[in-house]
N, C-alpha and C positions, 0 to 999 in steps of 0.2 A: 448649721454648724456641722464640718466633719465629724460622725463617728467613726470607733475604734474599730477594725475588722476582729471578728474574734479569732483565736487560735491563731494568728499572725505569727511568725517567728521572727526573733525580735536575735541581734546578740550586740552585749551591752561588753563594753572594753573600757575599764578604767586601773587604774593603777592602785588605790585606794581599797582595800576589800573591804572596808565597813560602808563606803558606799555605792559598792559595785553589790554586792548582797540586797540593799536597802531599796537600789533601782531594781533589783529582779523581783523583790518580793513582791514592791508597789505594782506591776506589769503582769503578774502572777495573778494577782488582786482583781484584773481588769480580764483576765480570760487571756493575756497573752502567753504567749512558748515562749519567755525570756531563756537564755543560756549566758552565763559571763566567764571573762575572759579578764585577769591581770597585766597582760602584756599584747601588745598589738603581733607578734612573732606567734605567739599562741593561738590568738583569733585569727590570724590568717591563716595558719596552718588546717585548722577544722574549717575554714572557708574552702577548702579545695575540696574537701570531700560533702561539702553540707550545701544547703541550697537555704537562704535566708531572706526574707521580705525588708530588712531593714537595719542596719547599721548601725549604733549611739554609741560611739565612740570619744575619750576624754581626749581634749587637744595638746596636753604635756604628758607625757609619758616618758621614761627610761626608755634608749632603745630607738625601736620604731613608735615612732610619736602620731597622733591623730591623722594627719595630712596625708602622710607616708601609706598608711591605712587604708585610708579610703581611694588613695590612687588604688592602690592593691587592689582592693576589693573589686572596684568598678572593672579595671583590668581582667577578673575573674566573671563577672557579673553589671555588666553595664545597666540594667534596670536596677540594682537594688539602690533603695532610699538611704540616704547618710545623711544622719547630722550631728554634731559637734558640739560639743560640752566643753567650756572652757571658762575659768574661773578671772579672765583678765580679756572681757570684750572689748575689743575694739574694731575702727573699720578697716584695719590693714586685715585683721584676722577674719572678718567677713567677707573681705574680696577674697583673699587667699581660697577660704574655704571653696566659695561659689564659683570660684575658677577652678576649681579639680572636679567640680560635679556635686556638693553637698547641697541637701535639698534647704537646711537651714540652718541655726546655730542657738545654740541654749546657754545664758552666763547662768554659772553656779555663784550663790546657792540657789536651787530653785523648786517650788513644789510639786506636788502631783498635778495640780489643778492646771499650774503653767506648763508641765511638761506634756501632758493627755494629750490636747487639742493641735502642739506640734506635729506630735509621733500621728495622729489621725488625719493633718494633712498629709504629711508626708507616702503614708502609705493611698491615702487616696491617689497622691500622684504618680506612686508605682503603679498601682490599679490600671491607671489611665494613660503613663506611658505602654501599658502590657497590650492594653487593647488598641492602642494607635497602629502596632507592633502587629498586632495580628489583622487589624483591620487593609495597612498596608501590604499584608503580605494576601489578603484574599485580594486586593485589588491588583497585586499586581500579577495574580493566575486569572482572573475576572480580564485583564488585560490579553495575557499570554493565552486565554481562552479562546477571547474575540480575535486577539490575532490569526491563530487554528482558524476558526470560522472566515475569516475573511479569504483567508489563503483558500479553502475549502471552496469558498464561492468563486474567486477568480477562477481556480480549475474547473466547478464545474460550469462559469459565463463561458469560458474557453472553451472546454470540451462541447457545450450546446451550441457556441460557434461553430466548431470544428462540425459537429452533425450537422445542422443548418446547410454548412456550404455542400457535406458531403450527401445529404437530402438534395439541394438543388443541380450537383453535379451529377446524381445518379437520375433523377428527374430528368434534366438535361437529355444526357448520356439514351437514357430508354429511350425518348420523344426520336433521337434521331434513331435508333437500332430497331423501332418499331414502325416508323416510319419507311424505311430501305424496302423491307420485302415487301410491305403495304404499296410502294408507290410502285414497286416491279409487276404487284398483280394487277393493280387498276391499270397501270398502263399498255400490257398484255392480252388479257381483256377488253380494254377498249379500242383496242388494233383486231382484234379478234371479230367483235361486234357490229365494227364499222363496215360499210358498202363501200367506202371510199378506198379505200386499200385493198385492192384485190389481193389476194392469197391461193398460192400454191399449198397442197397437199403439206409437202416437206415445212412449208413455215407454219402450217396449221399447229402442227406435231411439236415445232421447235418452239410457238409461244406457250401449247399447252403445258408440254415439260417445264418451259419456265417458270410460268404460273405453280402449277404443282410444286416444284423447288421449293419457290420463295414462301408458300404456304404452308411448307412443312419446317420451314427455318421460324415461320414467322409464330406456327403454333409451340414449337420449341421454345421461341425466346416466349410466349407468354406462360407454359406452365414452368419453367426455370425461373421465373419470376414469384411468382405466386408462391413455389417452393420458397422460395431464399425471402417472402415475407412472410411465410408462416413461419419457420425457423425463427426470423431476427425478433417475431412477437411472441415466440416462446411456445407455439401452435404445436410445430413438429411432434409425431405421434413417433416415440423411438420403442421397440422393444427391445431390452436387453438380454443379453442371453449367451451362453455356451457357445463358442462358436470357433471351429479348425481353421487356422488362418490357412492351414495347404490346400484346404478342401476349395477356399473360396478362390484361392491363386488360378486353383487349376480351372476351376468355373470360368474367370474373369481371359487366364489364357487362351479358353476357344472362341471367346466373342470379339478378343481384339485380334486376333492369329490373321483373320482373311486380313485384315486393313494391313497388318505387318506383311506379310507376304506381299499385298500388293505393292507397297513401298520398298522392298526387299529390305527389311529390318529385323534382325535377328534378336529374338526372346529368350533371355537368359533367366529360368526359374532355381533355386537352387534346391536341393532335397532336404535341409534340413531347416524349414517352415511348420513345425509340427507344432504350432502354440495352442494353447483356447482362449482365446480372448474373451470379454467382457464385451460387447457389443450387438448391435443390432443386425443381424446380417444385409439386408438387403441394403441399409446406407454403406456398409464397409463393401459391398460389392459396387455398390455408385462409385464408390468414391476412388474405386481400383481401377474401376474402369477409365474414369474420365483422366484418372493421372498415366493409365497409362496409354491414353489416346492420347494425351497431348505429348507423352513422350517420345511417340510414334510419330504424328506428324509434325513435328518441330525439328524431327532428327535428321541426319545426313545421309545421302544413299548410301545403301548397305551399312550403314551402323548398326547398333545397339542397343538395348532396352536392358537394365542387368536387374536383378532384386536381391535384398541382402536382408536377412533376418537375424536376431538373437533379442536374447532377454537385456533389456534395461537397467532401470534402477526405482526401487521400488514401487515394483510388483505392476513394472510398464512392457508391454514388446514393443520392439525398437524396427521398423518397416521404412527402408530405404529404396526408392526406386530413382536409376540414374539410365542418363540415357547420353549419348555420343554426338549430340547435336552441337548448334551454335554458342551454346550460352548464353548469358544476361549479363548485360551492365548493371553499376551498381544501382544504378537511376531505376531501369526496366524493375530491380528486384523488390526497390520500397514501395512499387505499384504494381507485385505482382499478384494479390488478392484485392485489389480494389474491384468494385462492379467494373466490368466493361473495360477494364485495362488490357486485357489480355496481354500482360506482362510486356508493352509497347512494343507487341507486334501488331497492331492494326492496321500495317500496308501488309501483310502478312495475306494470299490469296486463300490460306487455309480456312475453311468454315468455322463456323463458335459463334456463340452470342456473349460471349468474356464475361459468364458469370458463373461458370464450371468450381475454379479455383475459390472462388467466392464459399460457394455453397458447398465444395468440400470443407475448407475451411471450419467453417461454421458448423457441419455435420461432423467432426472429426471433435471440439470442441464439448457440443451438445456431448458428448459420446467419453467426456471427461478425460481428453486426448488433446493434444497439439499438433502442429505443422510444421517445420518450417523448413526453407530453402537455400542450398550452398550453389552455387553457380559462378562461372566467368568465361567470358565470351572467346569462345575458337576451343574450351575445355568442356563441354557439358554441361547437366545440370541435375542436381541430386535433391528431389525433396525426401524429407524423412518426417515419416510419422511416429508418435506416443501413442500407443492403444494401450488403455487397461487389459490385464490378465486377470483371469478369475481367480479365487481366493485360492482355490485347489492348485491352481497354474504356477499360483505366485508362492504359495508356500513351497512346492515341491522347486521350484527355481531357486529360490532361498536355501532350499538345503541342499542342494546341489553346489549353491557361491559357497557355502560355509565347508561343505566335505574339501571342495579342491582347494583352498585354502587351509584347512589344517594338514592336508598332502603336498 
């Protein structure tokens, strides 16, 4: 048998106040929070500001009558229990009722004993629409969860595709870049070795040099390699530190100046490069270098190499190096940090083992920095880097944007 929930709040509407009184007291009696109301205008009015478990409302009233009511009320409160007190039952007034949403109907006169076990089904069935209510709504984030999680897993089945292929195209891609200078030596060498092939002095000279070439490309592609899988397994040993980006311009300008000169490519440094960066020196010197070897020899005779510095946006320097070359299509540019792309100049007679861009990259990154590339072809090509500034760099750059701004 239903019991009664205790402290339930109960409001009793009847027109009657000797036994709208006689229903609170009885209700009172049983531990419930009755509240009553003469006029259905009334009890709706404290229905807007009140929150109640259940309805017992008379079916004739002056006015707004029971029916009227309890539309009301559910209108306000779609779980609350209703039911209906009426001195003239019949089945038209039962369908009526249980078609606006009443959970049952009570004929007057009637006792405690017969009234109790109504009012305690009824709220059990609040109870239990309440919890449908909420059990629905965890199933339907239990849903919108597993959905997240599904979406989650396709990205990352995809993305482990995406590795996979790009595992097997750099696998690939090595097998043949390791093989090239490999098959130049042996086959060098064993023109070298042979009786069969008589040799002159001058060709002695001319296999040895090539041997040694292809042996010094080929020991480059393997520690360029080794680097860029210590990096991508997180190995790289970085120290960070203080560091004059003009100091290292001017460094990285004497070491690429012969190769510019030999190309007749003019190096444009500007004078005001006076940052301190947050970095590690000797990768921010790799990385100067190799971008600006490759803007060197990718560029047009007698071109250009330019550098452009200033402070960024929060507390980044902003390092553009552009050069007067051919350019890149859009194609070359979404494969221009892949391993071994060399940004699809690979009929290109320039040397590289097209994993400079790579391992900048990634060292530029580790280094809590970015890259990226503006380019189009017959216009040059402009990478620009984000290097952290140190806290000193970046507060004094901060109040340097804030003084010119209030001037």
């Amino acid at each position: 048998m239903s019991e009664l929930v205790p402290r339930s709040r109960i409001m009793v509407v009847d027109d009657q106040a000797v036994h709208l009184k006689a229903l609170c007291d009885i209700l009172g009696q049983h531990d419930l929070d009755a509240a009553g109301f003469t006029t259905g205008e009334a009890a709706l009015a404290h229905l807007r500001g009140q929150a109640y478990d259940l309805l017992l409302t008379d079916m004739n009233m002056p006015g707004m009558d029971g029916l009227a009511l309890i539309e009301a009320a559910r209108a306000l409160d779609p779980h609350i229990a209703c039911i209906i007190m009426t001195g003239a039952g019949t089945v038209d007034t039962a369908v009526k009722a249980m078609k606006i949403g009443a959970f049952d109907y009570i004929i007057k006169p009637f006792k405690a004993a017969t009234l109790l076990p109504v009012l305690a089904r009824a709220l059990e069935s609040r109870q239990l629409r309440q919890q449908n209510v909420k059990l629905e709504a965890a199933l339907r984030d239990r849903i919108d969860e597993l959905g997240r999680v599904n979406l989650f897993l396709e990205a990352a089945r995809k993305e482990a595709e995406r590795t996979n292929h790009e595992k097997s195209a750099f696998l690939s891609n090595m097998s043949h870049e390791l093989r090239t200078p490999l098959n130049s030596i042996l086959g060098f060498a064993q023109i070298l070795a042979s009786d069969r092939f008589p040799k002159g002095e001058g060709e002695r000279q001319r296999f040895s040099q090539n041997i040694v070439s292809s042996g010094k490309h080929l020991l480059s592609l393997v520690n360029e390699m080794l680097d860029l899988s210590k990096i991508e397994a997180g190995k790289v040993s970085l120290v960070l530190e203080a560091v004059m980006l003009d100091e290292v311009l001017r460094e990285v300008h004497a070491l690429v100046a012969p190769l510019a000169e030999k190309r007749r490519i003019a190096l444009l440094l500007p004078a005001d490069c006076r940052f301190e960066l947050s970095v590690d020196r000797m990768r921010l010197k790799q990385i100067l270098v190799n971008l600006f070897s490759n803007a060197i020899k990718y560029n047009r005779p007698q071109g250009s190499v330019s550098v452009d510095c200033h402070v960024g946006q929060r507390g980044y320097a902003s390092i553009a190096i552009s050069d007067s070359g051919i350019g890149l299509t859009a194609e070359q540019l979404q494969t221009i940090f892949v391993p071994f792309a060399r940004g699809g100049l690979d009929e290109s007679d320039e040397e590289g083992t097209g994993l400079g861009l790579t391992i900048t990259k990634r060292l530029i990154e580790a280094m809590r920095g970015s890259i990226g590339v503006d380019s189009k072809p017959g216009e040059g090509s402009t990478f620009r880097m984000e290097l952290p500034l140190t806290n000193t760099a970046a507060s004094a750059a901060g109040a340097r944007a804030t003084m010119h701004h209030a001037t």
